[in-house]
mmCIF file as Biopython writes it, N, C-alpha, C and O atoms, coordinates in Angstrom:
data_model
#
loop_
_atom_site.group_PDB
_atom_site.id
_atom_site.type_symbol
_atom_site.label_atom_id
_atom_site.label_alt_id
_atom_site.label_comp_id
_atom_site.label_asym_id
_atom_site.label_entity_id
_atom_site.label_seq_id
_atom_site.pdbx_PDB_ins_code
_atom_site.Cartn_x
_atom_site.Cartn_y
_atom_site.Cartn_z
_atom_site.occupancy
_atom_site.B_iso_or_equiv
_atom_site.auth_seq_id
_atom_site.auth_asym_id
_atom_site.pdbx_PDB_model_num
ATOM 1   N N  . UNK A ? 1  ? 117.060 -4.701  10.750  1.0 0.0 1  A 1 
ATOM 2   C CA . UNK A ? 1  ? 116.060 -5.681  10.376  1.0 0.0 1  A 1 
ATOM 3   C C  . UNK A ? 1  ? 115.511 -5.395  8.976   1.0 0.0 1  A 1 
ATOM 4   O O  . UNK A ? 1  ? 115.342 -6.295  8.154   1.0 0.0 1  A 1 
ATOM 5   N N  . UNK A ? 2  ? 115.232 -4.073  8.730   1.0 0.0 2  A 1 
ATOM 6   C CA . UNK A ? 2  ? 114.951 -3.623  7.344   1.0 0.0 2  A 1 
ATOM 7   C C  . UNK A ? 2  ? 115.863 -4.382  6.343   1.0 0.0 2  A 1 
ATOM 8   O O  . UNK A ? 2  ? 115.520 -5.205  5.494   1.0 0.0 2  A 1 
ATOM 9   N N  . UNK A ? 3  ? 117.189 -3.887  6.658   1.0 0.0 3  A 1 
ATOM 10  C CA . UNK A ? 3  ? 117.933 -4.347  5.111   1.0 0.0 3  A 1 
ATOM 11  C C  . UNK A ? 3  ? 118.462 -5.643  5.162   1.0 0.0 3  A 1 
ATOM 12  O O  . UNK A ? 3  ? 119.426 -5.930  4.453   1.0 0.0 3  A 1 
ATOM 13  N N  . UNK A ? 4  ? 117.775 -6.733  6.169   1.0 0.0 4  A 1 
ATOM 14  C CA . UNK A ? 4  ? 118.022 -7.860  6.401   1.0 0.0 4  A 1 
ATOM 15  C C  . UNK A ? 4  ? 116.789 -8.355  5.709   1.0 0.0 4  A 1 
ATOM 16  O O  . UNK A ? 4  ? 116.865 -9.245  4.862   1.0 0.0 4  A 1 
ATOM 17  N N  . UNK A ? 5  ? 115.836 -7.887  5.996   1.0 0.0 5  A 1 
ATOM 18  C CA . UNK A ? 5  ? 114.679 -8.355  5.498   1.0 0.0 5  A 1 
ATOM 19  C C  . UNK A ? 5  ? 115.088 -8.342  3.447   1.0 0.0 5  A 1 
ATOM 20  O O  . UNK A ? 5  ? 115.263 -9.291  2.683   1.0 0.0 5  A 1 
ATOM 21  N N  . UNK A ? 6  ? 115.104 -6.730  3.173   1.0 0.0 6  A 1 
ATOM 22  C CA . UNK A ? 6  ? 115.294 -6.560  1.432   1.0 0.0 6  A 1 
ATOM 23  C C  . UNK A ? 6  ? 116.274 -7.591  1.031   1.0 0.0 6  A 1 
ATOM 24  O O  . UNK A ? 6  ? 116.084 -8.092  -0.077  1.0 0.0 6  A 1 
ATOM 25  N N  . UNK A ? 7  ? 117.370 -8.037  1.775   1.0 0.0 7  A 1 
ATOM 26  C CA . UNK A ? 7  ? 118.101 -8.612  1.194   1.0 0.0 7  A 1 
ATOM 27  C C  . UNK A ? 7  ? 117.327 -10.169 0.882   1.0 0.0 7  A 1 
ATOM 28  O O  . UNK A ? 7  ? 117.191 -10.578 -0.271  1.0 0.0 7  A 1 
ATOM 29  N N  . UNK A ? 8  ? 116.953 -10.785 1.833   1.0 0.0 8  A 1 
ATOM 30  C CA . UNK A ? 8  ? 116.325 -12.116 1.988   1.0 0.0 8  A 1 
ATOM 31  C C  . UNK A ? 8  ? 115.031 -12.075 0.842   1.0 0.0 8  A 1 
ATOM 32  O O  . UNK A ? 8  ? 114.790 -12.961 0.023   1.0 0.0 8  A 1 
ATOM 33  N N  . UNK A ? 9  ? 114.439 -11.072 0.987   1.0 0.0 9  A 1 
ATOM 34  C CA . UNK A ? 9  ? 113.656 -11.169 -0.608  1.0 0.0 9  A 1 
ATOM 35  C C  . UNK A ? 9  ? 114.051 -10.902 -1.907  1.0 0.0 9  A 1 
ATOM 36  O O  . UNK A ? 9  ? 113.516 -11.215 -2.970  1.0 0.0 9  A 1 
ATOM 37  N N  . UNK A ? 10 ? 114.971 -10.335 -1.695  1.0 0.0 10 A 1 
ATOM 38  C CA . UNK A ? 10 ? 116.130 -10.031 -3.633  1.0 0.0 10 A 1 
ATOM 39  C C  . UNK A ? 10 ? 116.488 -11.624 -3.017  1.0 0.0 10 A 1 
ATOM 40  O O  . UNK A ? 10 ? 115.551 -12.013 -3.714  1.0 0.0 10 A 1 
ATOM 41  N N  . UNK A ? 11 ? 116.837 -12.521 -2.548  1.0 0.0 11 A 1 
ATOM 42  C CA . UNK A ? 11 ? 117.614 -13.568 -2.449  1.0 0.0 11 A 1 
ATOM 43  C C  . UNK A ? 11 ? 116.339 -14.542 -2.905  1.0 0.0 11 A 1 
ATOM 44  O O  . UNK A ? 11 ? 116.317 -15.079 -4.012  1.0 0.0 11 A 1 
ATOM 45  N N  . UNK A ? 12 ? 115.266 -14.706 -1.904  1.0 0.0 12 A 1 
ATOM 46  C CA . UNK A ? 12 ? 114.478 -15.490 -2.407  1.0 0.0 12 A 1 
ATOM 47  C C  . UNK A ? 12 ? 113.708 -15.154 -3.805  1.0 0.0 12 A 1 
ATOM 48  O O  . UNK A ? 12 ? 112.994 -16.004 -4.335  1.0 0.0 12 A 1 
ATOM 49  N N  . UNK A ? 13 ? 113.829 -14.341 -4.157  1.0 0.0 13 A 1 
ATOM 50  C CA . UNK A ? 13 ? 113.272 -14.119 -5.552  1.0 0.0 13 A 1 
ATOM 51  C C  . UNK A ? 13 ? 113.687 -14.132 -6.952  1.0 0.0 13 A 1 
ATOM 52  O O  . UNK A ? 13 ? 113.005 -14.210 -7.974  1.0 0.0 13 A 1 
ATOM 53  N N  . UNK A ? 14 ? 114.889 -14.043 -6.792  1.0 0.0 14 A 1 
ATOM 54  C CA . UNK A ? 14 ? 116.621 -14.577 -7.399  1.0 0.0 14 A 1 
ATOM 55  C C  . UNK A ? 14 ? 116.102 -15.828 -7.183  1.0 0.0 14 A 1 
ATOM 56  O O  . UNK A ? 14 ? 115.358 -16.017 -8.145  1.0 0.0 14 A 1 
ATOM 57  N N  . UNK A ? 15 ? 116.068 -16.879 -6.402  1.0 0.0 15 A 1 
ATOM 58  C CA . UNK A ? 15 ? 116.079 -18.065 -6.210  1.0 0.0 15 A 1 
ATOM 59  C C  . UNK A ? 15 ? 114.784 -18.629 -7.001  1.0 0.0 15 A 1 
ATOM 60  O O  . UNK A ? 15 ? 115.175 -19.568 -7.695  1.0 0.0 15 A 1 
ATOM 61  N N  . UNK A ? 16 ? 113.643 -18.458 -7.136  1.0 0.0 16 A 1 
ATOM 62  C CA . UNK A ? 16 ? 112.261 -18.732 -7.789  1.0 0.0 16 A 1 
ATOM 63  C C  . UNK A ? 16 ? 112.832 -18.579 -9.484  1.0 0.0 16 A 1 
ATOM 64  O O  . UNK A ? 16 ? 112.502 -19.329 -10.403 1.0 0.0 16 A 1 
ATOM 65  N N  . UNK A ? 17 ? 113.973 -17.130 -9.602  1.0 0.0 17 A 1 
ATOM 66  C CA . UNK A ? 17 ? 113.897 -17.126 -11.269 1.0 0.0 17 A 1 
ATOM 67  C C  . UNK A ? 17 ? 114.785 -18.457 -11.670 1.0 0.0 17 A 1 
ATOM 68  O O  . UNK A ? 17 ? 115.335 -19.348 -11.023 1.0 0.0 17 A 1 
ATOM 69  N N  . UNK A ? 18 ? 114.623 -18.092 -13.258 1.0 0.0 18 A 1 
ATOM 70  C CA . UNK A ? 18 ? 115.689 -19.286 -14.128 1.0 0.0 18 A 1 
ATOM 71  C C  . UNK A ? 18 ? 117.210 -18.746 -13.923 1.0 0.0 18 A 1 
ATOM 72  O O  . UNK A ? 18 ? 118.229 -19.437 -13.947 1.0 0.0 18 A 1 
ATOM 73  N N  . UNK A ? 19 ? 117.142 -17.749 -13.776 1.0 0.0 19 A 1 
ATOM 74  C CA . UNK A ? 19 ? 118.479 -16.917 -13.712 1.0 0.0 19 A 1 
ATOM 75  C C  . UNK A ? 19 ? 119.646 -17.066 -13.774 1.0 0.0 19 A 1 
ATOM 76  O O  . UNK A ? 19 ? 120.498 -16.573 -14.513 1.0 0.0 19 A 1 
ATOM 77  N N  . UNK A ? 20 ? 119.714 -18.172 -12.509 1.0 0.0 20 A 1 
ATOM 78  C CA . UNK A ? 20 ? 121.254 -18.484 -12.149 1.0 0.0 20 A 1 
ATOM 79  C C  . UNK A ? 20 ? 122.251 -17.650 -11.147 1.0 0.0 20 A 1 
ATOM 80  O O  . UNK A ? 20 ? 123.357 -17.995 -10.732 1.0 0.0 20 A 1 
ATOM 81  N N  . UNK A ? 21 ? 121.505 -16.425 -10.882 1.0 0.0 21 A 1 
ATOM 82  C CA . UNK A ? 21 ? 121.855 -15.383 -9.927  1.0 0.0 21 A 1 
ATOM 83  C C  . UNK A ? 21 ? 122.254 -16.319 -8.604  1.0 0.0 21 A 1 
ATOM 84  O O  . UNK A ? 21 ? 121.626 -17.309 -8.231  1.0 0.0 21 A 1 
ATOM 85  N N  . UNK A ? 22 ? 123.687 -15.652 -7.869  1.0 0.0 22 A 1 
ATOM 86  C CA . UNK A ? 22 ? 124.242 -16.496 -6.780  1.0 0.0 22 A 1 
ATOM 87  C C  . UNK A ? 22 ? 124.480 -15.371 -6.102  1.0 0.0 22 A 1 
ATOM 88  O O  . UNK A ? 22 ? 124.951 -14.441 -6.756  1.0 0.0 22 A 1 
ATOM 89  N N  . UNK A ? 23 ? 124.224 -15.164 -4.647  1.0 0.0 23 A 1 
ATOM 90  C CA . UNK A ? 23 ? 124.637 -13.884 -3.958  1.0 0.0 23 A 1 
ATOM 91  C C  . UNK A ? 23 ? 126.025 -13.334 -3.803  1.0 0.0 23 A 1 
ATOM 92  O O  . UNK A ? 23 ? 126.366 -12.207 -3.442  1.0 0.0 23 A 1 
ATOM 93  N N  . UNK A ? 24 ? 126.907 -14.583 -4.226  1.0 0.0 24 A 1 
ATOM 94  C CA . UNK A ? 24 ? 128.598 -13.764 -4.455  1.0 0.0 24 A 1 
ATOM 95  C C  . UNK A ? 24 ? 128.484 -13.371 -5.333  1.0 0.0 24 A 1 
ATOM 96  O O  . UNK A ? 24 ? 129.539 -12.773 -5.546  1.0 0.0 24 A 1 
ATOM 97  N N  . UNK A ? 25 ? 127.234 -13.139 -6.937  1.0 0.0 25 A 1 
ATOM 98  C CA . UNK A ? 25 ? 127.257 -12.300 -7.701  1.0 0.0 25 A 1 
ATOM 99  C C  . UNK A ? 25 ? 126.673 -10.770 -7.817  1.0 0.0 25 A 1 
ATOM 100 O O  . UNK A ? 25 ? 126.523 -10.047 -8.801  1.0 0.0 25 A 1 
ATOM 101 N N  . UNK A ? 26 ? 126.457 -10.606 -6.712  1.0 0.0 26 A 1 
ATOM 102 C CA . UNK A ? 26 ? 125.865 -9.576  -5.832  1.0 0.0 26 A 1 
ATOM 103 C C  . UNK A ? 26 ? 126.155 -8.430  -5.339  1.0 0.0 26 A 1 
ATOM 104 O O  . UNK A ? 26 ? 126.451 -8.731  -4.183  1.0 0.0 26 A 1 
ATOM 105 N N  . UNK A ? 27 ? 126.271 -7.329  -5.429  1.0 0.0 27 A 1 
ATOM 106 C CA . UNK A ? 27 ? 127.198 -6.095  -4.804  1.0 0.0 27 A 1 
ATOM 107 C C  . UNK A ? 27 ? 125.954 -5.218  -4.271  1.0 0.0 27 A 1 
ATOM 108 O O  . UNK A ? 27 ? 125.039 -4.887  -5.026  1.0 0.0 27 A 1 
ATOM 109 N N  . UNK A ? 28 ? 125.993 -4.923  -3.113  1.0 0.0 28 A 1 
ATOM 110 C CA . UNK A ? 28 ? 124.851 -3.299  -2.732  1.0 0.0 28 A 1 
ATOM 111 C C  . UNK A ? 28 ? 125.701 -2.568  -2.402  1.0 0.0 28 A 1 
ATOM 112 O O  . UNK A ? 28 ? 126.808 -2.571  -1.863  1.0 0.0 28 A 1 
ATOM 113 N N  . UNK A ? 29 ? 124.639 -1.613  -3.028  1.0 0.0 29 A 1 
ATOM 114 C CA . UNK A ? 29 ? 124.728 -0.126  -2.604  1.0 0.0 29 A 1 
ATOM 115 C C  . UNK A ? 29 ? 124.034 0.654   -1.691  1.0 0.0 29 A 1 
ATOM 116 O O  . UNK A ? 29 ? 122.988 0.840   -2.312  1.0 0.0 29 A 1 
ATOM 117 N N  . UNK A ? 30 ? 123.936 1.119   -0.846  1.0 0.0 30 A 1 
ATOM 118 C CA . UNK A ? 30 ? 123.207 1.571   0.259   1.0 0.0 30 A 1 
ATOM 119 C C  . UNK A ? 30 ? 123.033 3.072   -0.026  1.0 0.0 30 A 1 
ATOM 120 O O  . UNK A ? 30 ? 124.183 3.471   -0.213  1.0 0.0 30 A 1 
ATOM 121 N N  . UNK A ? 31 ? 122.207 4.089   -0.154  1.0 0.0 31 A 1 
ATOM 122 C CA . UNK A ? 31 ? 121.984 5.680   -0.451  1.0 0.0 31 A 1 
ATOM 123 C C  . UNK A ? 31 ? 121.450 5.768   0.312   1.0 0.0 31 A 1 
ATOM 124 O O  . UNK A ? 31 ? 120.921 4.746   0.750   1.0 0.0 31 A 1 
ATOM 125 N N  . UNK A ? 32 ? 121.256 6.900   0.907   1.0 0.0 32 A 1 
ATOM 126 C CA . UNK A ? 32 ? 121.042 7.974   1.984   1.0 0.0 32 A 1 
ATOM 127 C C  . UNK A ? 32 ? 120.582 9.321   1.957   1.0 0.0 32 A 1 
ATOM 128 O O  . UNK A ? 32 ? 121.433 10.172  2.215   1.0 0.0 32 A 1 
ATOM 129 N N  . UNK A ? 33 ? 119.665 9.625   1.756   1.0 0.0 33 A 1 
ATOM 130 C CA . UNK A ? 33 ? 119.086 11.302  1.468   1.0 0.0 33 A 1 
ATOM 131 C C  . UNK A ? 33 ? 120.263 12.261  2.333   1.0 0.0 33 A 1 
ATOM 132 O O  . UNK A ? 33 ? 120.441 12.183  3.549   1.0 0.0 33 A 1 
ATOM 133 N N  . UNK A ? 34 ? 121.152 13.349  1.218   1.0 0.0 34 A 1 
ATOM 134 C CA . UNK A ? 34 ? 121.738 14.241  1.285   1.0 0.0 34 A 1 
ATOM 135 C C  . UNK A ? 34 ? 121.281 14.733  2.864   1.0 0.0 34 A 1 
ATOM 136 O O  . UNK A ? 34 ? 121.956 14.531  3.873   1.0 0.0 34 A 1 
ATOM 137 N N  . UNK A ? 35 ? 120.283 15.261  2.823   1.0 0.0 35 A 1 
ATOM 138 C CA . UNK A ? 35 ? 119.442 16.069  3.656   1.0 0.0 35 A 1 
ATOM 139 C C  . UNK A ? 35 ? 119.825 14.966  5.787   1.0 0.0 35 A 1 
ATOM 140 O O  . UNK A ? 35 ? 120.002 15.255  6.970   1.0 0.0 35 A 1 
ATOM 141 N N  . UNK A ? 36 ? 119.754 14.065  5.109   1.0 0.0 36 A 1 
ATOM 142 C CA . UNK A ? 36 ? 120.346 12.983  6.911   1.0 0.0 36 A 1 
ATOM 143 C C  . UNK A ? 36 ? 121.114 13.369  7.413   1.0 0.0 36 A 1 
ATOM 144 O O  . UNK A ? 36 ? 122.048 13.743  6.704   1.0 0.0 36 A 1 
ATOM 145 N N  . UNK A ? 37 ? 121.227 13.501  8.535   1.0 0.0 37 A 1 
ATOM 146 C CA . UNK A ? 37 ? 122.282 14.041  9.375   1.0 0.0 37 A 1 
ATOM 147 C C  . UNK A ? 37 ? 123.396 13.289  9.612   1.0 0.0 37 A 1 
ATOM 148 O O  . UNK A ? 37 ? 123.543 12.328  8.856   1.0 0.0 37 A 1 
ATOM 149 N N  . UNK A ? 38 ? 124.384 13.499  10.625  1.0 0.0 38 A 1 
ATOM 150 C CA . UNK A ? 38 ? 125.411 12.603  10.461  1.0 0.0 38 A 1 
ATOM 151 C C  . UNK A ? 38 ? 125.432 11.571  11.294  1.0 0.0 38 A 1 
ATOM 152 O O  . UNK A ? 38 ? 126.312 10.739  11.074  1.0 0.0 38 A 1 
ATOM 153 N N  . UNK A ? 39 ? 124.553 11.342  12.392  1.0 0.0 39 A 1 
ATOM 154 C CA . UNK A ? 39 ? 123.775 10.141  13.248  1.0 0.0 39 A 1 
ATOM 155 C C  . UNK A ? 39 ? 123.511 9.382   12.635  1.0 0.0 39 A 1 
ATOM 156 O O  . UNK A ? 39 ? 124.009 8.257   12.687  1.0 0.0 39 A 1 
ATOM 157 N N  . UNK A ? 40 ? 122.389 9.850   11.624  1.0 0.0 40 A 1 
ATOM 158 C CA . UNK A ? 40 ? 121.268 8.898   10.959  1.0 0.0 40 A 1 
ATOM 159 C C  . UNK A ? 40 ? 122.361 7.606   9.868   1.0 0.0 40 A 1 
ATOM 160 O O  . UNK A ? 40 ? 122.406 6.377   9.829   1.0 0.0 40 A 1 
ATOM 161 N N  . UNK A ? 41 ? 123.201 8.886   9.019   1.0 0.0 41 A 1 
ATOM 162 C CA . UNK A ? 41 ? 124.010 7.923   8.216   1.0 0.0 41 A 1 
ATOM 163 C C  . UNK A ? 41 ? 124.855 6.932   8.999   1.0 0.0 41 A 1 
ATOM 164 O O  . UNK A ? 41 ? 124.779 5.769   8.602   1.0 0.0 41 A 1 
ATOM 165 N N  . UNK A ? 42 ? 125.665 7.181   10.062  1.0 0.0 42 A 1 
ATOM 166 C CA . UNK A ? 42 ? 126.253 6.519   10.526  1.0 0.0 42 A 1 
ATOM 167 C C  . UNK A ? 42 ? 125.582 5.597   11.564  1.0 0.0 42 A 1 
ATOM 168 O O  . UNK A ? 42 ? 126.310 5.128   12.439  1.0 0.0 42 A 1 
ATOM 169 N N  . UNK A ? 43 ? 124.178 5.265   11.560  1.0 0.0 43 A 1 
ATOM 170 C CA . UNK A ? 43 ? 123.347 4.523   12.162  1.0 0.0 43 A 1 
ATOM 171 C C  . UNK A ? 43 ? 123.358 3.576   10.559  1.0 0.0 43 A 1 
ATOM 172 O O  . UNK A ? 43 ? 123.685 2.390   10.588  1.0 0.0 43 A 1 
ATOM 173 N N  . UNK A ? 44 ? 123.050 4.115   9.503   1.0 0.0 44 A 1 
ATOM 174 C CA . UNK A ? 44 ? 122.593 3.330   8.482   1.0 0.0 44 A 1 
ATOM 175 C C  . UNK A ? 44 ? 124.110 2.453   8.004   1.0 0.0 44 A 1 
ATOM 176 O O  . UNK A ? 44 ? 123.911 1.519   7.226   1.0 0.0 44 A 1 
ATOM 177 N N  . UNK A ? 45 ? 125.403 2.673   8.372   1.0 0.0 45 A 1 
ATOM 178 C CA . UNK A ? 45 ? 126.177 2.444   8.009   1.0 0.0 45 A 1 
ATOM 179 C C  . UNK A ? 45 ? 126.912 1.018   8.751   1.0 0.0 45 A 1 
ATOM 180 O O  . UNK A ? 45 ? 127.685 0.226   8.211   1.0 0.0 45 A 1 
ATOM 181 N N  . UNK A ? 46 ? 126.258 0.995   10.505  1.0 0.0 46 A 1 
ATOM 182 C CA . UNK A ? 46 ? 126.108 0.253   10.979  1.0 0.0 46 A 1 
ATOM 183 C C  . UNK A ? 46 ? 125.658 -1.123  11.019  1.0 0.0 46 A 1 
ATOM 184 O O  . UNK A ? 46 ? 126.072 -2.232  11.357  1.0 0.0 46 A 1 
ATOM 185 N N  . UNK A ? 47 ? 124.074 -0.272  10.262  1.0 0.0 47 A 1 
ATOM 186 C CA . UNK A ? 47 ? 123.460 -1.253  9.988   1.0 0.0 47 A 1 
ATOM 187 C C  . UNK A ? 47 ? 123.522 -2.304  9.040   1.0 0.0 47 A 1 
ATOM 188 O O  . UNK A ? 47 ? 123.144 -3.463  9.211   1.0 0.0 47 A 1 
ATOM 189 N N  . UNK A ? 48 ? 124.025 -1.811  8.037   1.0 0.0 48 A 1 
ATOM 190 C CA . UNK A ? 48 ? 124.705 -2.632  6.909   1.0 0.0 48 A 1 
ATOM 191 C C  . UNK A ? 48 ? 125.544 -3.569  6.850   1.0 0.0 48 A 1 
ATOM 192 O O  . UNK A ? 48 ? 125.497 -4.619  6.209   1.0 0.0 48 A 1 
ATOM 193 N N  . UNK A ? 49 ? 126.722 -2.961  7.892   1.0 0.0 49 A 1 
ATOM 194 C CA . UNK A ? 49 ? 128.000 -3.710  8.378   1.0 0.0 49 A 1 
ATOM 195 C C  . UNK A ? 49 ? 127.340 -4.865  8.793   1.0 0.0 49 A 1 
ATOM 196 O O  . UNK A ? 49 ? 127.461 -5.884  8.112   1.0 0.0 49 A 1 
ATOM 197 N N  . UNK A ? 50 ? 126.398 -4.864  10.193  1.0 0.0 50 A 1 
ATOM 198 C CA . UNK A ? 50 ? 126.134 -5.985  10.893  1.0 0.0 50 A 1 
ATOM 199 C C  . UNK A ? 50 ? 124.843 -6.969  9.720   1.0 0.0 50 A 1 
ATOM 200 O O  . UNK A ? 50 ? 124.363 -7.961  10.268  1.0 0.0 50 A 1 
ATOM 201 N N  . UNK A ? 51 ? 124.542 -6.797  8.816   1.0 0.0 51 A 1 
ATOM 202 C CA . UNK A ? 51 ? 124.027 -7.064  7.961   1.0 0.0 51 A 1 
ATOM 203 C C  . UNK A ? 51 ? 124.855 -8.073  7.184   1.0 0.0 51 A 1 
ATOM 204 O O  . UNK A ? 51 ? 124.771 -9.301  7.150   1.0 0.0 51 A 1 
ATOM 205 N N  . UNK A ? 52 ? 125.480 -7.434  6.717   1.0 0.0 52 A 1 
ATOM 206 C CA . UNK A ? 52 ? 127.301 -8.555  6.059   1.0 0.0 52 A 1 
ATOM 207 C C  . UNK A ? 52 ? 127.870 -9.474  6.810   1.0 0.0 52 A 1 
ATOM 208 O O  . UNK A ? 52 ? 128.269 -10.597 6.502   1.0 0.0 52 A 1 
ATOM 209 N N  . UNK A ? 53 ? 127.877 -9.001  7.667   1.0 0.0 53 A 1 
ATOM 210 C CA . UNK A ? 53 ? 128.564 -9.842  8.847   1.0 0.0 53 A 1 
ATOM 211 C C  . UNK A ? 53 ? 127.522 -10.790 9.661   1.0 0.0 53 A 1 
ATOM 212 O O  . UNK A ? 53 ? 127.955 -11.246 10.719  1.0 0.0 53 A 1 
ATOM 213 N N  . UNK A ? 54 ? 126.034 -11.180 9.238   1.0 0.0 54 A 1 
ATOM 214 C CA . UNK A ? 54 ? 125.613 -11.799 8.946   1.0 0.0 54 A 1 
ATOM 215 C C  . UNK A ? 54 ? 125.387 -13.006 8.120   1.0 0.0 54 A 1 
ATOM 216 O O  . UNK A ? 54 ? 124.572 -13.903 8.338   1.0 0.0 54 A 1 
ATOM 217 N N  . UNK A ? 55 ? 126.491 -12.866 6.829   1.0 0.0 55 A 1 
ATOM 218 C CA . UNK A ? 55 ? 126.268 -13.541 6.015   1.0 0.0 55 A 1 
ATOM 219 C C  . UNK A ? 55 ? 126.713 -14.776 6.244   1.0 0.0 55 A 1 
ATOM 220 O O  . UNK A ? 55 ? 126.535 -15.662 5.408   1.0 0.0 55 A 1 
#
């Protein structure tokens, strides 16, 4: 829900500028504190996926 949410506000806020910004011009990157275990990342990695696969 988090990175569903960030995305929908980089989108709507992109959308308010003059810009011209289109989300197929778009690439993320997702980081992860070194220090996360290997649950946590692969929880965050999940989450992303089903995030995209949203689109």
């Amino acid at each position: 829900m988090s990175l569903k949410y960030l995305q929908k506000h980089l989108l709507d806020a992109l959308s308010m500028s003059k810009i011209g910004t289109r989300e197929t011009d778009l690439k993320y990157v997702i980081t992860v504190p070194a220090i996360w275990g290997i649950a946590a990342k692969q929880f965050m990695r999940e989450a992303a996926i089903e995030v995209q696969n949203t689109l």
